[in-house]
Kinemage of the C-alpha trace (Angstrom):
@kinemage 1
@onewidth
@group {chain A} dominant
@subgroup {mainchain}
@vectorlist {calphas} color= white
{ca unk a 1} P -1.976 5.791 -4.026
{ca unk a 2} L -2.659 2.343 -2.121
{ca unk a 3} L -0.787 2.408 1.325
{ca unk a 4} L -0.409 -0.698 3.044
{ca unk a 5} L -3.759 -2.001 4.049
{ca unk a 6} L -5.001 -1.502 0.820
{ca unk a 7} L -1.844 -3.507 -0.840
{ca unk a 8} L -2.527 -6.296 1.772
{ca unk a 9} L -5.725 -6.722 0.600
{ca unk a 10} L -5.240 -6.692 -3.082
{ca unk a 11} L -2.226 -9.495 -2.627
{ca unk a 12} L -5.528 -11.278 -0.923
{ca unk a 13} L -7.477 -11.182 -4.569
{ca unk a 14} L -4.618 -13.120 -5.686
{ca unk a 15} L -3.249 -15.257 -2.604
{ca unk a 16} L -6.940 -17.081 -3.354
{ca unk a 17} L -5.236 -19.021 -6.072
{ca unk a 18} L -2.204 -20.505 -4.199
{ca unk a 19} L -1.349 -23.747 -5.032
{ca unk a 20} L -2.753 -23.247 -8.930
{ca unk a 21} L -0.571 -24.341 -11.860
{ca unk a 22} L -0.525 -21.479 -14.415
{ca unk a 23} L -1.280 -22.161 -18.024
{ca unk a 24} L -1.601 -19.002 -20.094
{ca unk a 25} L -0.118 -15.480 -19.667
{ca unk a 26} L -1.622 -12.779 -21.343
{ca unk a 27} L 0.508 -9.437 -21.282
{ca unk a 28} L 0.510 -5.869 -23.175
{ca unk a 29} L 3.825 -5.839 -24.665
{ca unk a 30} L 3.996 -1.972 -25.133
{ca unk a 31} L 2.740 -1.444 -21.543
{ca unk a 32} L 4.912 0.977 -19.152
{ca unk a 33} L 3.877 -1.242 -16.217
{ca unk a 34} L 6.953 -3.461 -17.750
{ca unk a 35} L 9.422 -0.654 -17.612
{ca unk a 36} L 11.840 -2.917 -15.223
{ca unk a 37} L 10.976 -6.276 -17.281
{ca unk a 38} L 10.081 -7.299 -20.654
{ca unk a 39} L 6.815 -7.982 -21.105
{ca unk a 40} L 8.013 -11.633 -23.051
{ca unk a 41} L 9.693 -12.689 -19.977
{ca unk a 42} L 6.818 -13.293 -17.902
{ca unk a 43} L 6.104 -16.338 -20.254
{ca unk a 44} L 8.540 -18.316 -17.804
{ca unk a 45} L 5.427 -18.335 -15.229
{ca unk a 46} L 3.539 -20.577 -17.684
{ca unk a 47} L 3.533 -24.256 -16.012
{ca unk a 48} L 5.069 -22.853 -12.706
{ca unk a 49} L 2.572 -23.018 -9.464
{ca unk a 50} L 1.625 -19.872 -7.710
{ca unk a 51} L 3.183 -21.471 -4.267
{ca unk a 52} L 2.732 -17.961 -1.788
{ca unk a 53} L 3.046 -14.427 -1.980
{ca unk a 54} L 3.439 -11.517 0.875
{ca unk a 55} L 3.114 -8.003 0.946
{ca unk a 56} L 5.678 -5.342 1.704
{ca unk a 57} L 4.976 -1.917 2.326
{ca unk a 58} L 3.260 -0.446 -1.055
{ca unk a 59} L 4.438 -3.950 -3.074
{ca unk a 60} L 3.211 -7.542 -3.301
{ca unk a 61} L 5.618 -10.674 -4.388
{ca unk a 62} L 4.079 -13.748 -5.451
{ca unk a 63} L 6.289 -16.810 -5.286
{ca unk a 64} L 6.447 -19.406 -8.172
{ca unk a 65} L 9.433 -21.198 -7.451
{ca unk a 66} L 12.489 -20.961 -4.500
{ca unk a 67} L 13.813 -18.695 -7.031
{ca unk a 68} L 11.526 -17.289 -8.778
{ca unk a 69} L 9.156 -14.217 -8.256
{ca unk a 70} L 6.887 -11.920 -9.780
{ca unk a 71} L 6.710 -8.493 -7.962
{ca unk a 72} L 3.915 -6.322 -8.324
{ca unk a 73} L 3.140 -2.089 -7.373
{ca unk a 74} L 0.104 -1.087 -8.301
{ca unk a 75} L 1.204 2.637 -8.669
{ca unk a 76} L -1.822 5.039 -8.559
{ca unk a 77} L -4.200 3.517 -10.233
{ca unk a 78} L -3.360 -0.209 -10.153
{ca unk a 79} L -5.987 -3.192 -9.267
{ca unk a 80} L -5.602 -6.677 -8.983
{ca unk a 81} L -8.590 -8.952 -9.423
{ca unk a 82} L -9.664 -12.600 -9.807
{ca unk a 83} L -12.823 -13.516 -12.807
{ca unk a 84} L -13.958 -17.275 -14.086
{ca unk a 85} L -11.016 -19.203 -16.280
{ca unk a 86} L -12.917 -17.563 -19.214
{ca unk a 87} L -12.429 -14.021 -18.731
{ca unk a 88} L -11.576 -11.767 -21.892
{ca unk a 89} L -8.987 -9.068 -21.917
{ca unk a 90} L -10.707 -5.754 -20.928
{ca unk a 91} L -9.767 -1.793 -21.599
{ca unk a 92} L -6.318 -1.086 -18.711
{ca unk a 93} L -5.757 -5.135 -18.294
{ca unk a 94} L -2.157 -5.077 -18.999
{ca unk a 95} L -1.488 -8.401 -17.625
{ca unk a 96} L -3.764 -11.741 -17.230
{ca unk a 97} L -2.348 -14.812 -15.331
{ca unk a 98} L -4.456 -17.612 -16.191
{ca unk a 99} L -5.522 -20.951 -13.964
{ca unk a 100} L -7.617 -23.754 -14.741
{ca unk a 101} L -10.034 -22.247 -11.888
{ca unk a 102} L -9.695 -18.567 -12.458
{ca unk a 103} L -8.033 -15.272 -14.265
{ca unk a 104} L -5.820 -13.341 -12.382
{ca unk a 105} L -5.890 -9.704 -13.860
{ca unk a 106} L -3.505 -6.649 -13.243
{ca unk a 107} L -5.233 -3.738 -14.526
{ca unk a 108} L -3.948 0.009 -14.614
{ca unk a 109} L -5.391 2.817 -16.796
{ca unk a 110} L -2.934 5.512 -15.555
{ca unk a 111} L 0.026 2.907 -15.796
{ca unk a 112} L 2.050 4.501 -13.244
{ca unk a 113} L 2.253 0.304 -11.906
{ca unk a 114} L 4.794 -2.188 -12.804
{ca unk a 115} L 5.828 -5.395 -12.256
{ca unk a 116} L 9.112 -7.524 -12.487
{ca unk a 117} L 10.425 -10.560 -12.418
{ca unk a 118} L 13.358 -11.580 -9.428
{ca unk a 119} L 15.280 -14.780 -9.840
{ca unk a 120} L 16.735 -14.799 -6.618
{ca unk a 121} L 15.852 -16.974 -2.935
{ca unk a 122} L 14.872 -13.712 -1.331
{ca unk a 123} L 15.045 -10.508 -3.559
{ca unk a 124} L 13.667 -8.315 -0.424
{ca unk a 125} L 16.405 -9.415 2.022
{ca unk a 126} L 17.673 -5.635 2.334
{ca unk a 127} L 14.052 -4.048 2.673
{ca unk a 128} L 13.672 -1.867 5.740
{ca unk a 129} L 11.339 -3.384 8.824
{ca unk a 130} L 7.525 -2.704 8.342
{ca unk a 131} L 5.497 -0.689 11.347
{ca unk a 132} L 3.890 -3.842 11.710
{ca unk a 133} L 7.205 -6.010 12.117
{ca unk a 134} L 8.905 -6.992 15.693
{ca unk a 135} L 12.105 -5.249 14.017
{ca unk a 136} L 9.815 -1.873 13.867
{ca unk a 137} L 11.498 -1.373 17.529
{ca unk a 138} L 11.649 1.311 20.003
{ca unk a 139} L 15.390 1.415 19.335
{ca unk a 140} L 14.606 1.383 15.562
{ca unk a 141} L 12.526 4.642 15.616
{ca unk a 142} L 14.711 6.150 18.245
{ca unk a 143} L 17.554 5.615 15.257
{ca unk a 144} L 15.010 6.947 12.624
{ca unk a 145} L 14.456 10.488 14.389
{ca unk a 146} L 18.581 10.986 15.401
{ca unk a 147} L 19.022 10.713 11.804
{ca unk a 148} L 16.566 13.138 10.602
{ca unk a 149} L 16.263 15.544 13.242
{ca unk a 150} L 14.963 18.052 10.928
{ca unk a 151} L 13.015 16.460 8.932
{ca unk a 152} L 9.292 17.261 8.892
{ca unk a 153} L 7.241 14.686 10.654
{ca unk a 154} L 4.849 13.879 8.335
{ca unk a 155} L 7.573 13.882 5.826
{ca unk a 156} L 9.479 10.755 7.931
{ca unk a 157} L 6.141 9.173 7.895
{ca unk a 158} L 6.267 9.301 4.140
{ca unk a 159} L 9.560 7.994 3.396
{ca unk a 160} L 9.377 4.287 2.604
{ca unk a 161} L 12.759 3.690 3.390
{ca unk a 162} L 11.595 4.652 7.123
{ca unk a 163} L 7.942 3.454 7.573
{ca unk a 164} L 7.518 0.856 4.146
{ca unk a 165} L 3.368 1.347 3.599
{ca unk a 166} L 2.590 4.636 5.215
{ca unk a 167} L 1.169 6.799 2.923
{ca unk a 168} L -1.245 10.035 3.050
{ca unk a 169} L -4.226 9.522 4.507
{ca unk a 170} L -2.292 7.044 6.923
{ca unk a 171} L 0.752 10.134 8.276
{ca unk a 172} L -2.012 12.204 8.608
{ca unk a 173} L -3.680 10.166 10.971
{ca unk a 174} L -0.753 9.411 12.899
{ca unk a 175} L -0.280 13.260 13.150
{ca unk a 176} L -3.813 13.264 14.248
{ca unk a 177} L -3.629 10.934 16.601
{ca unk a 178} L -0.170 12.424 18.422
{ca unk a 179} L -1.980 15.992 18.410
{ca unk a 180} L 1.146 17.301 16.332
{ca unk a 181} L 1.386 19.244 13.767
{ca unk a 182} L 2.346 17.457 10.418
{ca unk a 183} L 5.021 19.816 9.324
{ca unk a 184} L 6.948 19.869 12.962
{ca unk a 185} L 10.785 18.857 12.616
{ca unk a 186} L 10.966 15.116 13.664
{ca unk a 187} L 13.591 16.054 16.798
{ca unk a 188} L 11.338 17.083 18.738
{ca unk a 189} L 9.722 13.761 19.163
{ca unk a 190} L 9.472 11.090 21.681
{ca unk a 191} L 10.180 7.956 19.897
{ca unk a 192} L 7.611 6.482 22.398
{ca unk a 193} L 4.686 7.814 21.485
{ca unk a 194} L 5.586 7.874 17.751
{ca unk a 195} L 6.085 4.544 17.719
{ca unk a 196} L 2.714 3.283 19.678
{ca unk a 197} L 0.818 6.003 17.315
{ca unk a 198} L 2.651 4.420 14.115
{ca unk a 199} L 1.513 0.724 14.906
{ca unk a 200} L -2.066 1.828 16.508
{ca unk a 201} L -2.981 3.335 12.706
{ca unk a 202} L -0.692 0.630 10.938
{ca unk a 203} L -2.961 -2.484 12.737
{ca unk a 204} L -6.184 -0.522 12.511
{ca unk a 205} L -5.877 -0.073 9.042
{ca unk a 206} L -5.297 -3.582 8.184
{ca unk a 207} L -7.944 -4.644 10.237
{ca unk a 208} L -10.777 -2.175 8.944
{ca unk a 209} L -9.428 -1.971 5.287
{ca unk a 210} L -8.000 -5.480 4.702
{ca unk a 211} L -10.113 -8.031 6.710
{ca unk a 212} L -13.099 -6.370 7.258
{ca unk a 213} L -13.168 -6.014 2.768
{ca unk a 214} L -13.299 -8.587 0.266
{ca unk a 215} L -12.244 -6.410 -2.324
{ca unk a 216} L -11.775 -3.478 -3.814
{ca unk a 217} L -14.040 -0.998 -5.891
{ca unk a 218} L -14.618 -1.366 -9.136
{ca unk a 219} L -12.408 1.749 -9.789
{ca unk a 220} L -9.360 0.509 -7.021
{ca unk a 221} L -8.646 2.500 -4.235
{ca unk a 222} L -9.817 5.790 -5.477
{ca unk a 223} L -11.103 8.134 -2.568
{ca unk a 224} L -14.330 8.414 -4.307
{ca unk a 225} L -14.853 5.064 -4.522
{ca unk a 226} L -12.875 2.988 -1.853
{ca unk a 227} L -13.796 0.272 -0.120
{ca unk a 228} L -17.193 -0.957 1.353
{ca unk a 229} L -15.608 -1.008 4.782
{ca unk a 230} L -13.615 1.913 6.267
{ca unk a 231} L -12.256 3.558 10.044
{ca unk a 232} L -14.895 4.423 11.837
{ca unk a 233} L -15.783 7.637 12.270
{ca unk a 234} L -13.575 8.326 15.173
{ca unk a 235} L -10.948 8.243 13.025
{ca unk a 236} L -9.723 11.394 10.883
{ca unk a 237} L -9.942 9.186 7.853
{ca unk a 238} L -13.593 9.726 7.141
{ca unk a 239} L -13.114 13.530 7.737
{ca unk a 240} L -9.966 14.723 5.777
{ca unk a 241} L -11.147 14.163 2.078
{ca unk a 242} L -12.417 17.202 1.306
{ca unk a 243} L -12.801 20.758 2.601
{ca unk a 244} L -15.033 21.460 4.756
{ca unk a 245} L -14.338 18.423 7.374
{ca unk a 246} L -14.811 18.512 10.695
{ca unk a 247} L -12.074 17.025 13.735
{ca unk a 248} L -13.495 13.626 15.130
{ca unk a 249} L -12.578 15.201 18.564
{ca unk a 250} L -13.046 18.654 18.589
{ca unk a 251} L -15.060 19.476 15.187
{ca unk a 252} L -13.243 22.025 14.700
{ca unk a 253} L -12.720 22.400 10.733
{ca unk a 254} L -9.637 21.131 9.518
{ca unk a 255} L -6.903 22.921 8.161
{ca unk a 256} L -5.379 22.238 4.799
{ca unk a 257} L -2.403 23.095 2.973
{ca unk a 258} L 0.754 21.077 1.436
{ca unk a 259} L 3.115 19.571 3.711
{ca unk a 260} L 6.253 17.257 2.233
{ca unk a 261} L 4.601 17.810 -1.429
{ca unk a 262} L 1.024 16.085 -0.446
{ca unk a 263} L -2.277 17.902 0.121
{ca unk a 264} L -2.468 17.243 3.935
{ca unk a 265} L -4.928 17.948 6.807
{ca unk a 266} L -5.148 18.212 10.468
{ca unk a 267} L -6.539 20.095 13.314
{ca unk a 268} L -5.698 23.510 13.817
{ca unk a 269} L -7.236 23.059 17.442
{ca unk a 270} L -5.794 20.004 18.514
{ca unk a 271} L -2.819 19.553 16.877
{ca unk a 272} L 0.312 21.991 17.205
């Protein structure tokens, strides 16, 4: 599933048309991508200008109006793309926002996306602070680990309600980097070090996923077929795909199992 770099840089494919009047919306009315909206609704964009969007975590918002907002997940399989103003619908394009300059396409063939509509000034007021954010404070992890003291750590790293964005390949290399193993109960932390290894992997991988990439692969985010640009090879994210990998420090070969309900991987050697 995307994690937050890669979300950052597919709000990017889009964010190139701020400022464009929409004319045409194209949508798949039996598509489960609209599970939280009908598909019919999204008509309202027609006329509006795409003024700004942001990223949060693992979802994008793209702002038409003080009030008006189209939020977007890209699930599993989810892409968002740009084409010419003549673009045709293709196989998995669920939904097509069209400008005079270009096609903005939301495509999904597993459908496990979905997007809504919010008609609200700020519809992500009560979202928890991103690793990235100032709010993402010492204080604010030191609150996350009293109140799950048991909780596995690579679990907490999971939880979007605690770190909004982190996702697999990113809590493993946060484990990595402490030299902890995944499945140890959050207590026994320092909040310190947690936090510094949290941000280190959270502005590394927006920096080597999202600006160093002008888009994704032709298939998404898939780990066969990523991204031209990746970490570098210091980091456990080119080693942890597939059996067989070797630590970046050590090279020992990694362990593997399932830890909080996702294939995970670490070092038996330097992590414990």
């Amino acid at each position: 599933m995307p994690e937050l770099a890669e979300v950052e840089l597919a709000r990017r494919q889009w964010a190139a048309c701020h400022g464009d009047t929409i004319i045409d919306v194209n949508v798949h009315n039996k598509a489960r991508i609209y599970r939280d909206c009908p598909s019919a609704a999204l008509g309202i964009l027609k006329g509006k200008i795409l003024r700004s969007s942001h990223a949060h975590g693992k979802r994008m918002l793209f702002t038409f109006a003080p009030e008006l907002h189209l939020e977007v997940h890209l699930g599993m399989s989810g892409k968002l793309s740009t084409a010419p103003p003549n673009y045709s619908e293709q196989k998995h394009d669920h939904l097509i926002v069209y400008t005079a300059k270009a096609a903005l396409i939301f495509n999904d063939y597993r459908m496990f996306g979905r997007v809504m509509l919010h008609d609200c000034a700020n519809p992500w007021a009560d979202l928890p602070p991103q690793p990235q954010d100032s709010k993402f404070s010492l204080i604010h992890v030191r609150k996350l680990i009293k109140r799950h003291p048991k909780k596995p750590l690579k679990a907490l790293l999971l939880d979007q309600n605690a770190c909004p964005g982190i996702g697999n390949w990113m809590a493993d290399e946060i484990c990595w980097r402490l030299g902890i193993h995944p499945g140890i109960a959050t207590g026994t932390l320092e909040a310190k070090k947690l936090r510094k290894e949290i941000r280190f992997v959270t502005f590394g991988s927006l920096k080597h996923v999202a600006d160093k990439n002008s888009k994704a692969s032709s298939d998404g985010f898939a780990p066969g077929s990523y991204v031209a640009n990746v970490p570098p090879k210091n980091w456990l994210f080119q080693h942890r795909w597939k059996k067989g990998g070797i630590c970046p420090k050590c090279k020992t070969t990694l362990a593997r199992d399932t830890i909080a309900s996702r294939t995970t991987a670490w070092c038996p050697n330097c992590q414990f």
